[in-house]
C-alpha positions in Angstrom: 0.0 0.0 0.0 0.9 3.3 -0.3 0.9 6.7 2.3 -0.8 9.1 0.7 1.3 12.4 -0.1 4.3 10.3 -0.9 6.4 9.7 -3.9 6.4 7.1 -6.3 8.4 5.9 -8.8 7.0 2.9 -11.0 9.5 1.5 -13.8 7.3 0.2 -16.9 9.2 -2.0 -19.6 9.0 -1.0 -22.9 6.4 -4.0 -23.8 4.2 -2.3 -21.9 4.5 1.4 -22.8 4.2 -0.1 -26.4 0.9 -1.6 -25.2 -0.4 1.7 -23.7 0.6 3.7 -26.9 -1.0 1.2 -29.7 -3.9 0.9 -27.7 -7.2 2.8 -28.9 -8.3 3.0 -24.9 -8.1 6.7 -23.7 -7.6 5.9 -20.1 -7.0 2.3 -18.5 -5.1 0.1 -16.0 -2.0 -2.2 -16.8 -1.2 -4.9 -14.1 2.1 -5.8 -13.7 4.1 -9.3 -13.0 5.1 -8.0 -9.6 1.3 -7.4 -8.4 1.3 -3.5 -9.0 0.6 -2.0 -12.1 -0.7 1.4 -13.3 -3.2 3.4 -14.2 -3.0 5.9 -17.4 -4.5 8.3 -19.7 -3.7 9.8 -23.1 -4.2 13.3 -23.4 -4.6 15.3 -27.0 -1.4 17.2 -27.7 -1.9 20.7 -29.3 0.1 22.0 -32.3 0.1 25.3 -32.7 1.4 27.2 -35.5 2.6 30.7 -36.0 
């Protein structure tokens, strides 16, 4: 578990980045091998031109 108002730091292997960036899902959870996992969500990035 984890104390609220702490820091985190959750190593992802590039298998599943890959996942979580080819997926259509905006927003979801990846369990990992060791029990934990985590949660993300894609965000639209802006271009903007001048």
């Amino acid at each position: 578990m984890v104390a609220e108002g702490k820091d985190v730091t959750t190593v992802i292997t590039a298998e599943e980045q890959n996942m979580v960036e080819n997926s259509s899902a905006r927003q979801g959870f990846v369990p990992q091998e060791n029990g934990t996992g985590f949660y993300f969500v894609k965000e639209k990035k802006i271009k903007f031109s001048c």
